[in-house]
N, CA, C and O atoms as CSV, one atom per row, in Angstrom:
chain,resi,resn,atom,element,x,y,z
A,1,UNK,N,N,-19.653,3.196,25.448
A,1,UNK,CA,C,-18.321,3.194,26.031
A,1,UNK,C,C,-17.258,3.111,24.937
A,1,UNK,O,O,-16.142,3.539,25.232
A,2,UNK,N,N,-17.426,2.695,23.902
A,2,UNK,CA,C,-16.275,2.059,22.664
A,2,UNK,C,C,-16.310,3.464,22.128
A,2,UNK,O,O,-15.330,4.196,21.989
A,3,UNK,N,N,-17.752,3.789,21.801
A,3,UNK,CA,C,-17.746,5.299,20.829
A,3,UNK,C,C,-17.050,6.370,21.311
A,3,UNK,O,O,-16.551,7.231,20.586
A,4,UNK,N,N,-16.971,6.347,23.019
A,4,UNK,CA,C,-15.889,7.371,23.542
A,4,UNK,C,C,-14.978,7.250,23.390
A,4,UNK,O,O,-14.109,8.065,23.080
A,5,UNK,N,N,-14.919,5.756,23.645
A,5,UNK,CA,C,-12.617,5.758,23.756
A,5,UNK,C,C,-12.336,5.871,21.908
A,5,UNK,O,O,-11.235,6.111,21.412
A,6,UNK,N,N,-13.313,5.691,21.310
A,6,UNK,CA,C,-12.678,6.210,19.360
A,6,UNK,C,C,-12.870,7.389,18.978
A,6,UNK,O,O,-12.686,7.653,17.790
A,7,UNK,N,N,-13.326,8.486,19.973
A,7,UNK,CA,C,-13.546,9.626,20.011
A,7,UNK,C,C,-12.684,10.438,20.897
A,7,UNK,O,O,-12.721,11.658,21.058
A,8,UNK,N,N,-11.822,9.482,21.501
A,8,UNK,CA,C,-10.840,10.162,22.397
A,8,UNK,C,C,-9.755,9.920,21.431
A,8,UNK,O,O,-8.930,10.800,21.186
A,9,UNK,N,N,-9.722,8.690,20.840
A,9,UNK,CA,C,-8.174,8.348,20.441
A,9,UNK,C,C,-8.576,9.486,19.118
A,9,UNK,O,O,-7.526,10.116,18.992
A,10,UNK,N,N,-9.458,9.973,18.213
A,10,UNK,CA,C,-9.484,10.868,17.491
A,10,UNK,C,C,-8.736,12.220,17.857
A,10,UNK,O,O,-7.846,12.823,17.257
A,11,UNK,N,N,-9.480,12.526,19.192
A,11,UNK,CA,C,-8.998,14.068,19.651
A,11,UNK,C,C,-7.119,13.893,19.988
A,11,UNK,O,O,-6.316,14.804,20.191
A,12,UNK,N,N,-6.904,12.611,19.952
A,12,UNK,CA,C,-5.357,12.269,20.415
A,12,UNK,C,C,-4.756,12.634,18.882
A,12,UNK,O,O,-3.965,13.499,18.506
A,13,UNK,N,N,-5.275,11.890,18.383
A,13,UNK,CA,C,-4.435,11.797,16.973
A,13,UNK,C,C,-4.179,13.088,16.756
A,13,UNK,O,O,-3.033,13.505,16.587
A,14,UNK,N,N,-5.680,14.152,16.737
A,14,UNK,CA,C,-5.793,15.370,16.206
A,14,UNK,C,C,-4.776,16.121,16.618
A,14,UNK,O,O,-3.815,16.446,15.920
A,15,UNK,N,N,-4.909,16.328,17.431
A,15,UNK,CA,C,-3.343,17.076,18.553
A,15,UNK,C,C,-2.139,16.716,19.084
A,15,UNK,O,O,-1.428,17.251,19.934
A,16,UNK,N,N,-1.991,15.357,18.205
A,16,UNK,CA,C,-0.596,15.086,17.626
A,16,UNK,C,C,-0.188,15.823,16.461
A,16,UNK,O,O,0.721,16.644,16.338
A,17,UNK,N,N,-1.149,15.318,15.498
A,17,UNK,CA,C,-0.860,16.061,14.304
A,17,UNK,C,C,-0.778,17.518,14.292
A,17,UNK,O,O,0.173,17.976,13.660
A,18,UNK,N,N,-1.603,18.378,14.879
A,18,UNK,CA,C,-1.321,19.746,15.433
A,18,UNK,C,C,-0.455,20.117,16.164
A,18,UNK,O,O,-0.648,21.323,16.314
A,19,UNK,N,N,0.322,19.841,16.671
A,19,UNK,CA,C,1.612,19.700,17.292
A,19,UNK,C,C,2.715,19.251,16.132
A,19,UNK,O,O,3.677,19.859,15.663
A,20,UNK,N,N,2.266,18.163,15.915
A,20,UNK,CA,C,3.601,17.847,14.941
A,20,UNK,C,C,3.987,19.072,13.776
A,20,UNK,O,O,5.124,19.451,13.493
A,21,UNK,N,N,2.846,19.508,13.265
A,21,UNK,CA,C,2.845,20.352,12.122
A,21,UNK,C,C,3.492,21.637,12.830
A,21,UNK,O,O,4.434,22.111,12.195
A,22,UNK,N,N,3.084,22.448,14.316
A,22,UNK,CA,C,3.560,23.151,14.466
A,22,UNK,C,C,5.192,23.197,14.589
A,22,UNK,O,O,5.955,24.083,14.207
A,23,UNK,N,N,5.463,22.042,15.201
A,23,UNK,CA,C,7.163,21.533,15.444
A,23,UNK,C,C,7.835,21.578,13.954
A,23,UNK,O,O,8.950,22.097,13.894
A,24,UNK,N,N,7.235,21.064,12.707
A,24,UNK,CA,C,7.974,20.993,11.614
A,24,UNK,C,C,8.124,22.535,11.392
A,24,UNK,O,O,9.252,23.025,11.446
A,25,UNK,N,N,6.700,23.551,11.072
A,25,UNK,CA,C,7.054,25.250,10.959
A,25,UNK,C,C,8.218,25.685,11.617
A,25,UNK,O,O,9.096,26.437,11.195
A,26,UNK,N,N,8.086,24.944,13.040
A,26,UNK,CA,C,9.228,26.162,13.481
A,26,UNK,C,C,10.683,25.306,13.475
A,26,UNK,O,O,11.769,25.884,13.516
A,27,UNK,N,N,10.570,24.168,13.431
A,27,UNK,CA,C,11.882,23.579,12.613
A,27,UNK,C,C,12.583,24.194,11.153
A,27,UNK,O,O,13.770,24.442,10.943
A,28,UNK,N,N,11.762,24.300,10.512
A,28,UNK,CA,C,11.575,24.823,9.303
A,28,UNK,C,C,12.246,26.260,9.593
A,28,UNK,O,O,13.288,26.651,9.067
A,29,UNK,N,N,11.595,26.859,10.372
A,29,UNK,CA,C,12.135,28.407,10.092
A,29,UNK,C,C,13.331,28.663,11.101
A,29,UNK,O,O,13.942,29.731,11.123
A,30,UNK,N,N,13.537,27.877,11.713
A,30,UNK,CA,C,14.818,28.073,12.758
A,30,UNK,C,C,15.949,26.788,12.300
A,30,UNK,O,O,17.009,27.152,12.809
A,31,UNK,N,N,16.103,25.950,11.841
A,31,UNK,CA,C,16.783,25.096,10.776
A,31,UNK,C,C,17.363,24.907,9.376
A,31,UNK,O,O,18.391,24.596,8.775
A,32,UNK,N,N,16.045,25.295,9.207
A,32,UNK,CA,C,16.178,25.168,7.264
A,32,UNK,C,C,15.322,23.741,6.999
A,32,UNK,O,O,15.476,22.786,7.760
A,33,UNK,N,N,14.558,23.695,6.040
A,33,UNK,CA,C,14.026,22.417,5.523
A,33,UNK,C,C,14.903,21.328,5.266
A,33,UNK,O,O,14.565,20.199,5.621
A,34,UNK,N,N,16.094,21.547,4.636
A,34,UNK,CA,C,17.122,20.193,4.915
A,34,UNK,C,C,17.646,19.285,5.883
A,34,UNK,O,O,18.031,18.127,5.720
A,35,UNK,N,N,17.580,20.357,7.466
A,35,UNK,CA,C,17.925,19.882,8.509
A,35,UNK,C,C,17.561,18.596,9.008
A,35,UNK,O,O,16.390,18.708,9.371
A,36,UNK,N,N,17.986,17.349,9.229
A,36,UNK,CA,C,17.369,16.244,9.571
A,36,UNK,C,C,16.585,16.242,10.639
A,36,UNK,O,O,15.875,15.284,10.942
A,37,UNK,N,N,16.677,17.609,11.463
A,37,UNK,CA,C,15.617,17.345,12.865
A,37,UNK,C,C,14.666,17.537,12.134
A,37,UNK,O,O,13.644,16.996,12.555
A,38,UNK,N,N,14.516,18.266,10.886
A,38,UNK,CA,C,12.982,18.848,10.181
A,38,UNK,C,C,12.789,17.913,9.680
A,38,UNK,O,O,11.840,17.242,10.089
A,39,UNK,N,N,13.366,17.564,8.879
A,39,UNK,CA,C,13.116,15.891,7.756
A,39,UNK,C,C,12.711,15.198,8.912
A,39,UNK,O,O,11.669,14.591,8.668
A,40,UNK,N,N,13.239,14.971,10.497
A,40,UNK,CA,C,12.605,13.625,11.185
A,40,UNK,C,C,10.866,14.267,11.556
A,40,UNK,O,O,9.819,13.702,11.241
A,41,UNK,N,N,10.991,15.397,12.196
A,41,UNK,CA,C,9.221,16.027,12.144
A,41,UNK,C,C,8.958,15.596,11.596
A,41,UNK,O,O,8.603,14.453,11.883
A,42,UNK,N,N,8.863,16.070,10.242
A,42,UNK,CA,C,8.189,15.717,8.831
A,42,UNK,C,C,7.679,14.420,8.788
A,42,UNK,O,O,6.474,14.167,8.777
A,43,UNK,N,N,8.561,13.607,8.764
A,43,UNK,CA,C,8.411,12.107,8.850
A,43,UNK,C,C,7.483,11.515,9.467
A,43,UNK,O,O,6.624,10.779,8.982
A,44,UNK,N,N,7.723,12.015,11.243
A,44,UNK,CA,C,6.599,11.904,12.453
A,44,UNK,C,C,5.498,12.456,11.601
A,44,UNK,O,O,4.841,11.565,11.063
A,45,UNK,N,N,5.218,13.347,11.401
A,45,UNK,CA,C,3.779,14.415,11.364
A,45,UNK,C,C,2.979,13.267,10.100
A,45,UNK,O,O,1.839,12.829,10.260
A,46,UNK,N,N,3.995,12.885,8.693
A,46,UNK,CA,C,3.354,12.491,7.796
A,46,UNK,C,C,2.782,10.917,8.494
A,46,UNK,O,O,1.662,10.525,8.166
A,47,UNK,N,N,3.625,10.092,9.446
A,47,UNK,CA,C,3.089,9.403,10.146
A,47,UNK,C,C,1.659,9.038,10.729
A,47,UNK,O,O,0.902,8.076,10.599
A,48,UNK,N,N,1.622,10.320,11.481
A,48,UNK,CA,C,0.061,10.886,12.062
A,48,UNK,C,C,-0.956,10.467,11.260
A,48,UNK,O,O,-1.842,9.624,11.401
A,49,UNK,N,N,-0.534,11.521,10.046
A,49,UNK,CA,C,-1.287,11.870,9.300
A,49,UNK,C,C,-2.211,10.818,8.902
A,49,UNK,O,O,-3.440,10.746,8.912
A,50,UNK,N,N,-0.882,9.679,8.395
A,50,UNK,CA,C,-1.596,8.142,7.606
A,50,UNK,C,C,-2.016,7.432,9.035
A,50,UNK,O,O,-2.916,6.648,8.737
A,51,UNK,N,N,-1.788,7.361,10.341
A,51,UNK,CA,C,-2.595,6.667,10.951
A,51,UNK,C,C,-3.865,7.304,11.439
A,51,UNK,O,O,-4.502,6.576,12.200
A,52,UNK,N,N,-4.442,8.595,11.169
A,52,UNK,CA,C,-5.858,9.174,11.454
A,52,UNK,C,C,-6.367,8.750,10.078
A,52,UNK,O,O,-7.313,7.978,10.235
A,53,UNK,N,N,-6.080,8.977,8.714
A,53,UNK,CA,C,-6.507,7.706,7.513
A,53,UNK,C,C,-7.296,6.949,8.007
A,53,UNK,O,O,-8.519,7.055,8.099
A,54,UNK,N,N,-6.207,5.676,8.547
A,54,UNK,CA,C,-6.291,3.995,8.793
A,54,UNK,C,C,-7.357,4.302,9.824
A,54,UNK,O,O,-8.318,3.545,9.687
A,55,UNK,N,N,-7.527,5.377,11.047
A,55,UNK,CA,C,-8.361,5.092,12.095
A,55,UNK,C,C,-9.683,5.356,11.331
A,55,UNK,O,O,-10.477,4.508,11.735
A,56,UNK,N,N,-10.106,5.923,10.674
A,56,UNK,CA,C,-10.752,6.496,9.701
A,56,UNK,C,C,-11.520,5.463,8.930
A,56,UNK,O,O,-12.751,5.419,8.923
A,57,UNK,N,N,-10.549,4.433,8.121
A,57,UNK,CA,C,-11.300,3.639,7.121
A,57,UNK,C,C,-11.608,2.467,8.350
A,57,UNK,O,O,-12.450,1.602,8.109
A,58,UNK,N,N,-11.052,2.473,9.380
A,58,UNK,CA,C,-11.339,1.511,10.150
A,58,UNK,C,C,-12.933,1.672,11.050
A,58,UNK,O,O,-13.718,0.796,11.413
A,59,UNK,N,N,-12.983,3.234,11.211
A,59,UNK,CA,C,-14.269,3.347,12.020
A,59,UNK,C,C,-15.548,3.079,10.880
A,59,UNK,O,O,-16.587,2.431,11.004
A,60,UNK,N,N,-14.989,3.888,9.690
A,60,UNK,CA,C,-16.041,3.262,8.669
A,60,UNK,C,C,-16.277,2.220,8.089
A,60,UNK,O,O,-17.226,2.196,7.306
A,61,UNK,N,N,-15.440,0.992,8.314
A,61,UNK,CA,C,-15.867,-0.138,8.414
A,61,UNK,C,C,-16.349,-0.698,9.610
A,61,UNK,O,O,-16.978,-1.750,9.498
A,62,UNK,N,N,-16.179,-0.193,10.797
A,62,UNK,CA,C,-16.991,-0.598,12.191
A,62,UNK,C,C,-18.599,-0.090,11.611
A,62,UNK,O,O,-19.603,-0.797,11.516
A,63,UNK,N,N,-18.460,1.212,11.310
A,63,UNK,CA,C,-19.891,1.170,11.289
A,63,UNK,C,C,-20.687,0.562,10.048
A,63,UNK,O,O,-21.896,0.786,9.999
A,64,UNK,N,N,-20.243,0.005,9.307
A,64,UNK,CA,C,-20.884,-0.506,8.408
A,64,UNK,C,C,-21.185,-1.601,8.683
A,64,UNK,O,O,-22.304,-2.055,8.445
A,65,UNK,N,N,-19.851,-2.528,9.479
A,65,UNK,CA,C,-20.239,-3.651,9.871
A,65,UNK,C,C,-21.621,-3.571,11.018
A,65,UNK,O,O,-22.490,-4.427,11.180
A,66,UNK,N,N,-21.501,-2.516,11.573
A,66,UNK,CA,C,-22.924,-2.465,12.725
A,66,UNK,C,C,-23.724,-2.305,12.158
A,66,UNK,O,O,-24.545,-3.190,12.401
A,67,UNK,N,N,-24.349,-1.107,10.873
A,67,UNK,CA,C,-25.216,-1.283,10.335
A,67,UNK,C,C,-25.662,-2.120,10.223
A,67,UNK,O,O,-26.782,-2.387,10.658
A,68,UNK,N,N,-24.632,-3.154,9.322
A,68,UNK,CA,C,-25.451,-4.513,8.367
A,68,UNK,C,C,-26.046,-5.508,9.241
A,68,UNK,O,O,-27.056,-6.184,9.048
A,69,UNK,N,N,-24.869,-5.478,10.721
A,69,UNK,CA,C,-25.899,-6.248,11.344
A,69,UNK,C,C,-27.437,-5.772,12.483
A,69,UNK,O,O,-28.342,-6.431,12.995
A,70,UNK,N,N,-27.096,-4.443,12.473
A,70,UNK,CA,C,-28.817,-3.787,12.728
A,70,UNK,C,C,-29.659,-4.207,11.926
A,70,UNK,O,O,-30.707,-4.762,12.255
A,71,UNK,N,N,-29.203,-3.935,10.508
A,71,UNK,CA,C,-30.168,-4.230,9.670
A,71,UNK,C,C,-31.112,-5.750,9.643
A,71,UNK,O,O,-32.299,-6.062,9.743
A,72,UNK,N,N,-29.583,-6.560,9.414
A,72,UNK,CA,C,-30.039,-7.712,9.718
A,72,UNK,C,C,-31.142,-8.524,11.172
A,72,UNK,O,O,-31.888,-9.503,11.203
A,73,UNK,N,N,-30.833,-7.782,11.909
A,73,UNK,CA,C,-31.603,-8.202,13.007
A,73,UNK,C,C,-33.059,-7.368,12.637
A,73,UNK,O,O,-34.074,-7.990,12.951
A,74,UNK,N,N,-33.198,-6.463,12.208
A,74,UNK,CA,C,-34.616,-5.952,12.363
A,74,UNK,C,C,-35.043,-6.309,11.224
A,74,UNK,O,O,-36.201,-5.901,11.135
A,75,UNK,N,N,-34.524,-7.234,9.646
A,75,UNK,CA,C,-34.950,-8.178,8.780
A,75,UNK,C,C,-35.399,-9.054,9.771
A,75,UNK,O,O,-36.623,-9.176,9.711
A,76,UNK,N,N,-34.856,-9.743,10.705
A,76,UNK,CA,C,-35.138,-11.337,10.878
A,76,UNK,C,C,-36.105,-10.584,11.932
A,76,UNK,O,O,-36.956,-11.454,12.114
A,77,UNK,N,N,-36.471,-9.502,12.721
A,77,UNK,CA,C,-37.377,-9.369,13.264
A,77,UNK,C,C,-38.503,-9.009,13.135
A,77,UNK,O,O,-39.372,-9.166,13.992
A,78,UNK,N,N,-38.683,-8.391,11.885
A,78,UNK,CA,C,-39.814,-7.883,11.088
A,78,UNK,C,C,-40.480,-9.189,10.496
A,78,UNK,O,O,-41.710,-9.142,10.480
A,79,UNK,N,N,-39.908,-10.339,10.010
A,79,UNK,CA,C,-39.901,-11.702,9.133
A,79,UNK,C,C,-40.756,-12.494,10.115
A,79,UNK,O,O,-41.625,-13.302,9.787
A,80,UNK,N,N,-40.293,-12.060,11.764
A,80,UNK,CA,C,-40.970,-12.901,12.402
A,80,UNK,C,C,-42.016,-12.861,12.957
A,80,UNK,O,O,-42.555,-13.675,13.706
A,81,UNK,N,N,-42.559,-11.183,12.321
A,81,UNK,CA,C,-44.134,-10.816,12.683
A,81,UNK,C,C,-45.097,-11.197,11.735
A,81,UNK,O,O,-46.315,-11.228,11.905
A,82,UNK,N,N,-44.216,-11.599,10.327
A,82,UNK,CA,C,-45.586,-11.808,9.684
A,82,UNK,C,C,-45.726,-12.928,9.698
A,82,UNK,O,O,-46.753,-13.428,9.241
């Protein structure tokens, strides 16, 4: 159930950021890059960007933390066959 909803909030992020990027292009070409509506895109999109990062170093520390404690349990369960 957890692995879905961090696999949903992924596909969220993703198509924010795909969206955002498209909004800055056509800001960009119907504005000009100076325009502050483009500079605020920009801003948003680079936003995104660093929180799919953070979701990122965060899932890879979920799973490491699960590893270690898989691991650990099938140490203390292996320990208790011999």
């Amino acid at each position: 159930m957890a692995e879905k909803k961090l696999s949903d909030q992924s596909k969220e992020l993703t198509s924010l950021l795909f969206m955002a990027t498209h909004m800055e292009m056509s800001s960009t070409q119907m504005l000009g890059e100076d325009d502050p509506t483009t500079r605020a895109i920009k801003v948003a999109r680079q936003a995104v960007m660093k929180a799919i990062v953070e979701k990122q170093e965060i899932d890879m520390n979920l799973n490491t933390k699960a590893n270690k404690g898989s691991n650990l349990s099938n140490t203390v369960s292996s320990s208790r066959m011999h």
